[in-house]
C-alpha positions as CSV (number, residue, x, y, z in Angstrom):
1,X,0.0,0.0,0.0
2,X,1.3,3.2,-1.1
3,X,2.4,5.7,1.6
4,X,1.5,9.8,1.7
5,X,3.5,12.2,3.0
6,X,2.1,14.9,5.4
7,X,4.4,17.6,7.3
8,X,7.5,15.4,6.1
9,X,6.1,12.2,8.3
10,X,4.6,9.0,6.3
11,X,1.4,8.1,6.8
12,X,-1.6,5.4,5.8
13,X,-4.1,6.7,3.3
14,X,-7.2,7.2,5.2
15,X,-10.3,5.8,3.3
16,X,-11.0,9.7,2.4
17,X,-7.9,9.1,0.3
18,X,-8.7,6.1,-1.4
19,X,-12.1,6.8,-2.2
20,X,-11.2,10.3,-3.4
21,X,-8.0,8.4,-5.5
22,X,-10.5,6.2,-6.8
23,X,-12.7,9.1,-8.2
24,X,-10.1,11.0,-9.9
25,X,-9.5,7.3,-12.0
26,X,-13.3,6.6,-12.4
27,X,-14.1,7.6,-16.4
28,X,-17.3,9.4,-15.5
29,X,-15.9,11.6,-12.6
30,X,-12.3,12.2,-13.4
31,X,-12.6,15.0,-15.6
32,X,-14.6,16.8,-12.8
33,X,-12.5,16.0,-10.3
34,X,-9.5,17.3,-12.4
35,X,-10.8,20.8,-11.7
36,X,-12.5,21.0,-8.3
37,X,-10.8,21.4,-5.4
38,X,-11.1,18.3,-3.2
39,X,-9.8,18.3,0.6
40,X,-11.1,17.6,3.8
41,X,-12.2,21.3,6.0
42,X,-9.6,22.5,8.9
43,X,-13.1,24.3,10.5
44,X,-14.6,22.4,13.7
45,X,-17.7,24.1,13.2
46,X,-19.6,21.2,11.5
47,X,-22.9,19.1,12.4
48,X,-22.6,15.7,14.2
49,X,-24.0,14.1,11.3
50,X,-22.8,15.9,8.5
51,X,-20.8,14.9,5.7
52,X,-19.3,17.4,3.6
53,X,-20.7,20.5,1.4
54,X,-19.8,22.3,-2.2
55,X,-19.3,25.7,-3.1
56,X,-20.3,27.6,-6.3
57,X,-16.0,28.1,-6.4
58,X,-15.6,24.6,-6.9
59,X,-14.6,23.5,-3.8
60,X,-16.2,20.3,-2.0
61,X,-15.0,20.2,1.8
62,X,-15.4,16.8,4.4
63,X,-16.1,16.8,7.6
64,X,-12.5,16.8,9.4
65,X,-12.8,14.1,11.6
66,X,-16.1,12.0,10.1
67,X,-15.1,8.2,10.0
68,X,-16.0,6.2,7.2
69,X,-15.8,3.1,4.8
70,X,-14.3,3.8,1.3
71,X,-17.4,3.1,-0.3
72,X,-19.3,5.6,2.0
73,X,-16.7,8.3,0.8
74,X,-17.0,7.4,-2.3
75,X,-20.9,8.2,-2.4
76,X,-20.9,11.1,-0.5
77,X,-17.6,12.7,-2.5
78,X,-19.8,11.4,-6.3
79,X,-23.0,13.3,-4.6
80,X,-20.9,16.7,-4.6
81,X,-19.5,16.4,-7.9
82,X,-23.1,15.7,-9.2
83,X,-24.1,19.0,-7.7
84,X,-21.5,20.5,-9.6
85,X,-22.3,18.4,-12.8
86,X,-26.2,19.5,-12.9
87,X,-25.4,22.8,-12.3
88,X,-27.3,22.9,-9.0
89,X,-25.2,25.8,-7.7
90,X,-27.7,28.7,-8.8
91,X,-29.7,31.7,-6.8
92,X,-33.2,30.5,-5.9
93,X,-36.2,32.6,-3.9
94,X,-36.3,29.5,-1.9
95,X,-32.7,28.0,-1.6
96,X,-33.5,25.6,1.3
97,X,-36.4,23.8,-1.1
98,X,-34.6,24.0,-4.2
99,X,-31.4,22.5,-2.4
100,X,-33.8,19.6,-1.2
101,X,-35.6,19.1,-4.3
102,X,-31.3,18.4,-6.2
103,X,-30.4,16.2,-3.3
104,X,-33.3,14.2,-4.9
105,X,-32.4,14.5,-8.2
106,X,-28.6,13.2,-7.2
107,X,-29.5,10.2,-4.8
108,X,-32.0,8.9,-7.5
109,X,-29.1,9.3,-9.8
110,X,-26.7,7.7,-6.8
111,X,-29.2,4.8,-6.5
112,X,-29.2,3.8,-10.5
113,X,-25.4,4.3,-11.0
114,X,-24.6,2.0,-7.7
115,X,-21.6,4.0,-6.8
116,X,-20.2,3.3,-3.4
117,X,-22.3,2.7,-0.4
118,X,-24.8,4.9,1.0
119,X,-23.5,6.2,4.7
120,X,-26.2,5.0,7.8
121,X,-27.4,8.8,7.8
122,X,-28.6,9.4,4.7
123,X,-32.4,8.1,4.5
124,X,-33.7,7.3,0.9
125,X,-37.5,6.9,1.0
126,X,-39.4,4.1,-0.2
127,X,-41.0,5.7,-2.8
128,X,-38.4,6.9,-5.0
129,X,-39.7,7.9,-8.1
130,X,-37.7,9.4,-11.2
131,X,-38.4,13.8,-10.8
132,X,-37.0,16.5,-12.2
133,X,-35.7,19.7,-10.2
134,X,-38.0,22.0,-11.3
135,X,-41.1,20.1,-10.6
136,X,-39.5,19.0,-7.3
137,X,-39.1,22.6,-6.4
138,X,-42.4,23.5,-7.4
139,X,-43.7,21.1,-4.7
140,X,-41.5,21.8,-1.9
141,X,-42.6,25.6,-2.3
142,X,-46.2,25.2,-2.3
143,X,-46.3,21.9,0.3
144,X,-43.4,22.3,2.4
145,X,-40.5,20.0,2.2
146,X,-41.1,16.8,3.7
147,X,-39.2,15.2,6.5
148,X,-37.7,12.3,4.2
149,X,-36.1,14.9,1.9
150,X,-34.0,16.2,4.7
151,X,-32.1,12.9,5.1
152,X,-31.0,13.0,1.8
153,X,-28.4,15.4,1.7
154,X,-24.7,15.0,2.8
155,X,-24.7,18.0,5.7
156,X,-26.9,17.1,7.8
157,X,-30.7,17.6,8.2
158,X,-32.1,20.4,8.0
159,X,-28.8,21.6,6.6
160,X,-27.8,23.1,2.8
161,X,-25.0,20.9,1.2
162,X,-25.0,23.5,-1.3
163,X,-23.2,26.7,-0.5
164,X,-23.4,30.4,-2.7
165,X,-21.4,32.5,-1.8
166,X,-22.3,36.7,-2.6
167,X,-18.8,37.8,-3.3
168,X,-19.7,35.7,-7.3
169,X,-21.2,37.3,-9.7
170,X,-24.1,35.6,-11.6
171,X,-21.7,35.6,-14.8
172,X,-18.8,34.2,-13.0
173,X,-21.2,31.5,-11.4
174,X,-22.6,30.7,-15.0
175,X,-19.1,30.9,-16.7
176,X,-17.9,28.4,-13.9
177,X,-21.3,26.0,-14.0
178,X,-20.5,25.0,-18.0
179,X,-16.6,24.7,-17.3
180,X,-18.5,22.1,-14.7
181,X,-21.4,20.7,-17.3
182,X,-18.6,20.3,-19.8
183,X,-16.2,17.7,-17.6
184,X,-19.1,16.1,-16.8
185,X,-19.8,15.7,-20.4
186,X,-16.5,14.1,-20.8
187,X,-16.9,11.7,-18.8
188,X,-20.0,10.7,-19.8
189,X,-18.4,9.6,-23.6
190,X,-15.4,8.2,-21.5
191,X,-17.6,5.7,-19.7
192,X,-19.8,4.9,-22.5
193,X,-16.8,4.3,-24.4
194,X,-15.7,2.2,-21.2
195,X,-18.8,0.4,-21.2
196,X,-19.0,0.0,-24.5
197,X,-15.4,-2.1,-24.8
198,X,-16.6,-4.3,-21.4
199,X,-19.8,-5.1,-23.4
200,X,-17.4,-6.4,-26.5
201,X,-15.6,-8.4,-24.5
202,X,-12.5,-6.1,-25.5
203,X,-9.6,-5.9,-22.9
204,X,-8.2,-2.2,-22.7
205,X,-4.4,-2.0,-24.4
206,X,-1.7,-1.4,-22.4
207,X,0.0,1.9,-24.2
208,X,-2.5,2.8,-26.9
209,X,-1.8,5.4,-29.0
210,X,-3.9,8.4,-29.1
211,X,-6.5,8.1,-32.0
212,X,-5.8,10.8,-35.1
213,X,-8.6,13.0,-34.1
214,X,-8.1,13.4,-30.2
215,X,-6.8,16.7,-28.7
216,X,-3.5,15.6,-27.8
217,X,-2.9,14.4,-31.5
218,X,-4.3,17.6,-32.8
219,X,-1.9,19.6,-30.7
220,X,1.1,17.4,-31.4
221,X,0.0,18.2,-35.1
222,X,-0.2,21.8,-34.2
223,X,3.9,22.0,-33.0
224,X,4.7,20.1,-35.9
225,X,3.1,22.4,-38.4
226,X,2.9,25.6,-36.7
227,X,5.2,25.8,-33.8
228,X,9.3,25.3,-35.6
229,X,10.8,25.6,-32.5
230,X,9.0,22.3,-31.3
231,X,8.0,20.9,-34.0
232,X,10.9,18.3,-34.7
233,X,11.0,17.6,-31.1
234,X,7.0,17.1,-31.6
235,X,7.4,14.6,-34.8
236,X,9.7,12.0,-32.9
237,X,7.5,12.0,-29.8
238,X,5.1,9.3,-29.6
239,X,1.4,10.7,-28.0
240,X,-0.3,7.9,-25.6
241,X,-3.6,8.8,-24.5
242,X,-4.7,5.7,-22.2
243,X,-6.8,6.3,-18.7
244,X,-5.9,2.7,-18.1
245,X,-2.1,3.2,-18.8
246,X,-2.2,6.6,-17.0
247,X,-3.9,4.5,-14.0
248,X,-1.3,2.0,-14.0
249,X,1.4,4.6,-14.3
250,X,0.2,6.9,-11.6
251,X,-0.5,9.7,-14.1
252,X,-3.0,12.5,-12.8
253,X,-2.6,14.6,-16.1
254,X,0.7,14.2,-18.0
255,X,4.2,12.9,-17.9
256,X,7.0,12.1,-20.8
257,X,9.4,9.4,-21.2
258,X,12.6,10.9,-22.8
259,X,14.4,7.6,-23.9
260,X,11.4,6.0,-25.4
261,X,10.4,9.5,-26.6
262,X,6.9,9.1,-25.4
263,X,4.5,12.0,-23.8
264,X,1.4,10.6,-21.7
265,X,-1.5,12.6,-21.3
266,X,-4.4,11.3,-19.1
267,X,-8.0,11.9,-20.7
268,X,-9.1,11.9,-17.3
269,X,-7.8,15.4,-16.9
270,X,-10.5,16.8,-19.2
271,X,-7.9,18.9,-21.2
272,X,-9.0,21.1,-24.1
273,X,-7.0,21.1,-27.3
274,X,-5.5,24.6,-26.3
275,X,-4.7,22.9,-22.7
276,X,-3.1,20.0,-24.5
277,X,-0.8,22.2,-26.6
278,X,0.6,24.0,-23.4
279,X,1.3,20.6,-21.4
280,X,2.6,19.0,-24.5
281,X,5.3,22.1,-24.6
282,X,5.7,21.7,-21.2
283,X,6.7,18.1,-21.6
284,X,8.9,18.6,-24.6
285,X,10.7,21.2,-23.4
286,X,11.8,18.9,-19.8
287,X,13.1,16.8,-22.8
288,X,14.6,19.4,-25.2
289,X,16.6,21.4,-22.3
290,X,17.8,18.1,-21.3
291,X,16.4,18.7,-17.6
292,X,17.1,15.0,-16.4
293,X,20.6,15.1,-17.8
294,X,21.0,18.1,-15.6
295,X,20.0,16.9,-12.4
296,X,23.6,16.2,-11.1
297,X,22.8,14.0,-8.0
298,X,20.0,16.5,-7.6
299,X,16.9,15.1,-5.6
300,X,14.5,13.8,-9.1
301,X,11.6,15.4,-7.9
302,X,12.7,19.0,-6.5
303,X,14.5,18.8,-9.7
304,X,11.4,18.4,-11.6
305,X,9.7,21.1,-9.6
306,X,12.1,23.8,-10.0
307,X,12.4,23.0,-13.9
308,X,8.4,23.1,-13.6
309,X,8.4,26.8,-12.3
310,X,10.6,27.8,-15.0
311,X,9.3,26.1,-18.1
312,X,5.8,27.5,-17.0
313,X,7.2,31.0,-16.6
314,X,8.5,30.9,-20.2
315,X,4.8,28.9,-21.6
316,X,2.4,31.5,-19.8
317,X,5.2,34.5,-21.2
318,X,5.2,32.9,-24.7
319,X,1.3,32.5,-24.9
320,X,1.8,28.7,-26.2
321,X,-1.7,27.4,-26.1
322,X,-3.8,27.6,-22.6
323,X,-3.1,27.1,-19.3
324,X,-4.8,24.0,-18.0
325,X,-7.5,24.6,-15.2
326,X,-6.0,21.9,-13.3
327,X,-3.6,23.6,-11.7
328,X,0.3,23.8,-12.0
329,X,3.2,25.4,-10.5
330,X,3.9,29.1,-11.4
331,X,5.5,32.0,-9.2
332,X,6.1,35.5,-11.2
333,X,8.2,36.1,-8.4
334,X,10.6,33.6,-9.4
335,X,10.9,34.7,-13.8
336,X,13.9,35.4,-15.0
337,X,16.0,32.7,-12.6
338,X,17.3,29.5,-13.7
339,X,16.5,25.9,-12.5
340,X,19.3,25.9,-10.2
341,X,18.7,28.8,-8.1
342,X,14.9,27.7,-8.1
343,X,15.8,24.5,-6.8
344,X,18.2,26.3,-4.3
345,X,15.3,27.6,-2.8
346,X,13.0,25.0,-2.5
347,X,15.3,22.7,-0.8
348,X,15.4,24.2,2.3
349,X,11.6,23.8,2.8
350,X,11.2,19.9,1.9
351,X,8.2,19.7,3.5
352,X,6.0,22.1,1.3
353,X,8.3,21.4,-1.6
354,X,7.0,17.4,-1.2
355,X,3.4,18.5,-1.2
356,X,3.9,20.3,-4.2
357,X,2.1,19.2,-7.6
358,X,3.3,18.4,-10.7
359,X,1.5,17.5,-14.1
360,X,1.7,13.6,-12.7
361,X,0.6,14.3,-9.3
362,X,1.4,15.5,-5.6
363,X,5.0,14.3,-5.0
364,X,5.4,12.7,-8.3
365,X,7.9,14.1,-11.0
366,X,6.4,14.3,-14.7
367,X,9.7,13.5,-16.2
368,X,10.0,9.3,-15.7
369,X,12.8,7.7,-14.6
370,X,13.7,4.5,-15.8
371,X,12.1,2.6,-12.6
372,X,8.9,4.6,-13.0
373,X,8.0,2.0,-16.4
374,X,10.0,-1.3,-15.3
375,X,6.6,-3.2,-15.9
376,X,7.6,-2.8,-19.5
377,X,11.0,-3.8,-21.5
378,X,13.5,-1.3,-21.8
379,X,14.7,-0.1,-25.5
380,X,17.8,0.3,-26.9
381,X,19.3,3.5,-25.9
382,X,19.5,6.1,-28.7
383,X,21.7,9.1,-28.9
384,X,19.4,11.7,-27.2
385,X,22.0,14.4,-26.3
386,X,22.8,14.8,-30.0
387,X,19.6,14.9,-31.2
388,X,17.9,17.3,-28.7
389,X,20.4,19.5,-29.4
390,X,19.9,19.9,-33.1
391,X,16.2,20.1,-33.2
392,X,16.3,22.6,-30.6
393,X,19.3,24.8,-32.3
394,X,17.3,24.2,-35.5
395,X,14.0,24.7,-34.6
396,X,14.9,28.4,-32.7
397,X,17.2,29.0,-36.1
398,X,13.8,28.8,-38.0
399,X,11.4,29.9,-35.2
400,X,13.6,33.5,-35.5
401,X,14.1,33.6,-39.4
402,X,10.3,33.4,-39.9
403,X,9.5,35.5,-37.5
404,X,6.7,33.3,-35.3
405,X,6.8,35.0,-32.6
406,X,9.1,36.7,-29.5
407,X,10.8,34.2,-27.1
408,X,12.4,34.6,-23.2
409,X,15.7,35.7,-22.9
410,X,16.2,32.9,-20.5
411,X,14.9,29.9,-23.2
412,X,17.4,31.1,-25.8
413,X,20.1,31.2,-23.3
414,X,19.4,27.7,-22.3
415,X,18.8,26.4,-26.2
416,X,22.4,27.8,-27.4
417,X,23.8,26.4,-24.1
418,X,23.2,23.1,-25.3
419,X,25.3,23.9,-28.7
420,X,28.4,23.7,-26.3
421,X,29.5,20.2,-24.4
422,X,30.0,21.3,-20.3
423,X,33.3,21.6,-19.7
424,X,35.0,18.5,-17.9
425,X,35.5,18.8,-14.1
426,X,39.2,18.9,-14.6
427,X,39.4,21.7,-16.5
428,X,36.9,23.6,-14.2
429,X,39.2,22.7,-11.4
430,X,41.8,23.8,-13.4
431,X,40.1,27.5,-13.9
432,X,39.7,27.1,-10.3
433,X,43.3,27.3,-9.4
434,X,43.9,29.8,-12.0
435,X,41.7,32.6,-10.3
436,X,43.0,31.9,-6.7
437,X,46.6,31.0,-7.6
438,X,47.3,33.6,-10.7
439,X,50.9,33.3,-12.1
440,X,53.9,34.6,-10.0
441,X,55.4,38.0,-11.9
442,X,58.4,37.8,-12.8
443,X,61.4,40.5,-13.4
444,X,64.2,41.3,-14.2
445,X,67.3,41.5,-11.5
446,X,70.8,42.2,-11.9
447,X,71.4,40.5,-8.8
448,X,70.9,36.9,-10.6
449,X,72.9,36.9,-13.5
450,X,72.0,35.2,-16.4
451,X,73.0,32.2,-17.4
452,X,75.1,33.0,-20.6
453,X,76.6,36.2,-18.5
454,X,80.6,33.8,-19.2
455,X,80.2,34.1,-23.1
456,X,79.6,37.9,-22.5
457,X,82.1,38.6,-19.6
458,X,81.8,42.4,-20.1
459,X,78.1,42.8,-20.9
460,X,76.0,42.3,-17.5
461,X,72.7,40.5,-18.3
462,X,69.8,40.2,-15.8
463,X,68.3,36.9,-14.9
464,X,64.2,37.2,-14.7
465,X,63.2,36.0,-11.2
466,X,60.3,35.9,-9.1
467,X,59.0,39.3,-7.1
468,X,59.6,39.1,-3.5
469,X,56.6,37.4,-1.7
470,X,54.7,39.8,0.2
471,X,54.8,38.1,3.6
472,X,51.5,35.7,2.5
473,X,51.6,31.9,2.4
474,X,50.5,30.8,-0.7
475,X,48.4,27.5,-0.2
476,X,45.1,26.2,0.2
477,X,43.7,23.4,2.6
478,X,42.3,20.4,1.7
479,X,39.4,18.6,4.2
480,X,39.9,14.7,2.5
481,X,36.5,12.5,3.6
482,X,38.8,8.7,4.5
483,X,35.4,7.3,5.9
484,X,34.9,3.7,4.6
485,X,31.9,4.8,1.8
486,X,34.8,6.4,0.2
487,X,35.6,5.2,-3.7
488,X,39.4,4.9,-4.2
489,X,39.3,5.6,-7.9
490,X,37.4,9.1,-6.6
491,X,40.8,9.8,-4.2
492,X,43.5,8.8,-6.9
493,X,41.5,11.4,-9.8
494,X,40.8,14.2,-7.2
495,X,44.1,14.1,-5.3
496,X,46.3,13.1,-8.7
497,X,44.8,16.5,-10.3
498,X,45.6,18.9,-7.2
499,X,49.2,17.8,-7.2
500,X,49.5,18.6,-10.8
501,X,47.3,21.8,-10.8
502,X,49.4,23.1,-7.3
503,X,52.3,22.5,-8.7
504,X,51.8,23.9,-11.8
505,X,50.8,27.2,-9.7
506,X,53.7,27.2,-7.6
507,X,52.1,25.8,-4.7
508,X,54.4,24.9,-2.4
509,X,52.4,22.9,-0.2
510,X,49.0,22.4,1.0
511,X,47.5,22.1,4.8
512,X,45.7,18.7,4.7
513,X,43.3,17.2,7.0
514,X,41.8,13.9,6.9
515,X,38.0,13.1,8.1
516,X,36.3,10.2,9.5
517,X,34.7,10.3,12.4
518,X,37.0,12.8,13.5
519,X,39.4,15.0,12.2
520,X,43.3,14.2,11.8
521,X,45.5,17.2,11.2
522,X,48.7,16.2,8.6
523,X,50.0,19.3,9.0
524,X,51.4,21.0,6.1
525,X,52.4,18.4,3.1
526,X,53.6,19.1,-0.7
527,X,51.2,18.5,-3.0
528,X,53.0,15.2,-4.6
529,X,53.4,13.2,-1.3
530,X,49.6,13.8,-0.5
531,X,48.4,11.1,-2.2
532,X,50.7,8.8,-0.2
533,X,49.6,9.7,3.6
534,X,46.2,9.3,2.5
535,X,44.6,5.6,4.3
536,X,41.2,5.2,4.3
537,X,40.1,4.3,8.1
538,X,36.6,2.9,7.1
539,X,35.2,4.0,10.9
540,X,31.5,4.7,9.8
541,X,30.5,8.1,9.4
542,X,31.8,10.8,8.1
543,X,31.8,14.6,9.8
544,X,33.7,16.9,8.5
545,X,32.6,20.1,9.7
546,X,35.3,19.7,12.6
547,X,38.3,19.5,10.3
548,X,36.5,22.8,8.1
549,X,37.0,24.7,11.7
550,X,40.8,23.3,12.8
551,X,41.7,24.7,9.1
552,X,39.8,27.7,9.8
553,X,41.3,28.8,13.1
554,X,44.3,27.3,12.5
555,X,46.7,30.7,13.3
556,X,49.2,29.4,10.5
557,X,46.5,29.5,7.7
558,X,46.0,32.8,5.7
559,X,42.9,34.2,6.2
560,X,41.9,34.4,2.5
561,X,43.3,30.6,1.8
562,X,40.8,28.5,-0.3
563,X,39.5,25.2,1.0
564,X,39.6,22.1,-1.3
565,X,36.3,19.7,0.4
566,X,36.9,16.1,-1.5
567,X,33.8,13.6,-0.2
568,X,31.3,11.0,-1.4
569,X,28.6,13.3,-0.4
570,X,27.7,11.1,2.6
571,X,28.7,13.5,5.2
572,X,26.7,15.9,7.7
573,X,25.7,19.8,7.0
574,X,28.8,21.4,6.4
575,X,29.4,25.4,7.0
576,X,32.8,27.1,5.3
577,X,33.1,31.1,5.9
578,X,35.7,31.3,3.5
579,X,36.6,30.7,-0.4
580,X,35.7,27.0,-1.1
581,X,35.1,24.2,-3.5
582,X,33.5,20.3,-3.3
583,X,34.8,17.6,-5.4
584,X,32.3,14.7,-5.2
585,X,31.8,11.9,-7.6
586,X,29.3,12.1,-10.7
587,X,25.9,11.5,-9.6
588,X,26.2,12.6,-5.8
589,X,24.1,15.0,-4.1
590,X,25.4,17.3,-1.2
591,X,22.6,17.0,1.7
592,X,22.6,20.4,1.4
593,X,22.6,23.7,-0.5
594,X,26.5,24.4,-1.7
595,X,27.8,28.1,-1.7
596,X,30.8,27.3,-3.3
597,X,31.7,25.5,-6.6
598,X,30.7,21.5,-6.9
599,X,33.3,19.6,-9.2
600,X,31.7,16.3,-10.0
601,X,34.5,13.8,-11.1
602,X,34.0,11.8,-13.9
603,X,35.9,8.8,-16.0
């Protein structure tokens, strides 16, 4: 059973849970459920024997601590959404009878569709003939509303299930009532369509493609023949649009696949084709920008959050199709910053960053990794890198050429960034050394003479020599994690490349500390004999904030010495007030935000 997070704790799914998970994958009610806002209340002001209630917003709220079945959910949750579907939420002269007269309408419906279970408190009479609203209504005005009515609805007798609020004006309500009509009618011709295929005896396919004239196939269309900038990236993208699949794969609206080059879009979601053209963008551009590729040991999902926030940014700024009703992660606040600093700032809130929503769902990244699909065979790997890169660089070449339309500064950035290969940790190091080590100046001094002063007895020639050192030490300290976790091959690259960059810098020697479980000072050691002190202890964990502060305070250290951090990443929080660097192996992630440079060592 799957496990849901809540204030960064694990918990069961209550049966409010499943029941409202179980909605959200139900053909008739998924598209509505895609656009309401579905939670249980934090007010303790509720009846004894209440339920839950709906708003003309679009909001249905439980009763906070009501305990019941899955089934009983189920029907109370499906009797909200029907108020929404019939468009019950209008302004009557006599709101109390004409909310009686659709709690009716909706537990006739209820009691045909045998949906859930109905909860002990709600009383269906004996007589339950088929009515309409209107004549229902009628009656209640002129004969009162009888006593079995007000057992019907989900709040409680004698209470309205149905709340309006006056702030909404009537053509906001009406606006909002056929957004509501429209799902609705969605998932009608979903679950014919369902019912239809049980009927025949037909077993739904695994990973069917999306049919020529669906929305998602008419927006894929759209990039391709419309949109140059996506529109290669669009042609060798495969569209599935499968509730069943999306079900299976634990897809609320959409997700892609970058190795199999697949985007899937849940029907569920009740996506227009304008909708469908700004989540298929969305997808294709996590795959053109080569966001997974980028991660570097981040956390998958933060990741994919902070990518989310940007990629919308650019969308909503570049007016590509319409933003889908369902909700999706967008901050003004944050335009105009990159992935990385966005994801800087979530981490240090994990617990509202792991309750935020992506196009797949709350805590669930829309870019797959390879384990999210290992109920199917993996495919031969392809050259993505290479490929992404063209179509992009090609697609913006054309997009600008022909004019179709302006782009953020920040996408165009990104696009010609992927023209250029990143530059190799070594050399990064390298350019590392460079700005805190610059080369000694040399001059010329009569004192030294040259060299081939004997073939010129009676001509003095200078020899060029270093300037006087100014009184500074020039080194740098190096915190070296020798826990047991640590790879070998890590320590021969990293410590193999700081001998030959120090010495190639004039680096006489470097202050060296080794970490375990506790710090061990080495003193002062030339960068070529470092490699040979080093033993890895293998005493558990590793905490290396200790030998950060003997470095630090260490009266024979220059104040504005660099520190050199080299670790697996499987350390504590660690807290440098000085000029530093982290050299950890491809694929690690700090457990924590860096301030200084991360070199990520590679083969």
């Amino acid at each position: 059973m799957s496990r849901k997070r809540q204030g960064g704790i694990s918990r069961e799914p209550t049966p409010f849970d499943l029941a409202s998970a179980k909605l959200r994958q139900h053909p008739l009610f998924a598209p509505l459920t895609h656009r309401i806002g579905l939670a249980r209340s934090t007010d303790h002001g509720w009846a004894t024997d209440s339920w839950l209630w709906v708003s003309d917003y679009g909001l249905l709220r439980a009763h906070p601590t009501r305990v019941g079945s899955i089934d009983e959910w189920m029907y109370v949750l499906a009797h909200g959404l029907l108020h929404l579907a019939f468009g019950h939420l209008v302004v009557r002269p006599n709101q109390r009878a004409w909310n009686a007269a659709c709690d009716y309408v909706v537990a006739r419906f209820l009691a045909d569709l045998k949906l859930g279970q109905k909860p002990p408190g709600i009383n269906l009479p004996p007589d339950f003939p088929v009515r309409t609203e209107e004549s229902l209504y009628q009656k209640y005005v002129e004969q009162g509303i009888p006593a079995t009515a007000n057992a019907i609805g989900t709040a409680g007798a004698n209470v309205p299930d149905m709340l309006l609020h006056s702030t909404l004006s009537k053509v906001e309500r009406d606006m909002r009532a056929i957004l509501w009509r429209e799902a609705f009618a969605e998932g009608l011709v979903l679950a014919v369509t369902s019912a239809v295929n049980v009927a025949g005896g037909a077993e739904p396919f695994l990973g069917s493609r999306a049919r020529r004239d669906s929305k998602a196939e008419r927006a894929r269309q759209w990039f391709i023949n419309s949109y140059p900038l996506l529109g290669a990236m669009a042609a060798s993208f495969t569209v599935y649009e499968d509730p069943h699949l999306c079900q299976r794969m634990a897809i609320s609206v959409a997700a892609v696949h970058e190795e199999r080059r697949e985007i899937y879009i849940n029907p569920g979601a009740g996506l227009t084709e304008r909708e469908c053209r700004f989540v298929m963008a969305h997808e294709l551009l996590h795959v053109g920008l080569r966001h997974s590729a980028r991660s570097e040991g981040r956390d998958h999902f933060l990741w994919n959050v902070a990518c989310d926030y940007v990629i919308n940014g650019w969308l909503i700024e570049m007016e590509v199709g319409d933003v889908p009703t369902v909700g999706l992660l967008h901050d003004p606040a944050l335009k105009g910053e990159p992935a990385e600093s966005v994801y800087d700032r979530i981490a240090t809130d994990l617990r509202l960053a792991r309750r935020l929503c992506t196009l797949r769902g709350i805590g669930r990244g829309d870019m797959l990794e390879p384990s999210d699909d290992a109920w199917r065979n993996r495919a031969a790997g392809v050259e993505l890198d290479e490929f992404c890169r063209r179509a992009m660089a090609n697609g913006l070449t054309y997009h600008q050429d022909h004019c179709r339309g302006i782009l953020p500064a920040g996408l165009i950035e990104e696009i010609n960034a992927l023209a250029h290969p990143p530059i190799r940790w070594d050399v990064a190091l390298a350019r590392w050394f460079d700005h805190h080590f610059p080369p000694l100046e040399r001059v010329r001094s009569y004192a030294y003479p040259s060299r081939r002063q004997d073939s010129t007895p009676d001509i003095p020639r200078p020899r060029y020599v270093p300037l006087p050192d100014d009184g500074q030490l020039r080194t740098f300290g190096v915190v070296l994690d020798t826990s047991g976790s640590m790879d070998r091959s890590l320590l021969g690259k990293a410590l193999g490349a700081i001998a030959s960059y120090a010495i190639a810098h004039d680096v006489p020697a470097a202050r060296v500390v080794f970490c375990d479980a506790a710090a061990h000072d080495q003193g002062y050691l030339a960068p070529g004999t470092i490699g040979g002190r080093v033993k890895v202890r293998g005493r558990g964990g590793t905490v290396l904030q200790p030998g950060v502060d003997l470095i630090e305070q260490a009266e024979d250290f220059p104040k504005d010495g660099p520190l050199l951090v080299i670790t697996d990443a499987r350390c504590d929080k660690v807290s440098v007030h000085r000029e530093h660097a982290f050299l950890v192996p491809h694929g690690a992630r700090l457990p924590f935000v860096p301030r200084g440079p991360v070199f990520r060592v590679t083969d």
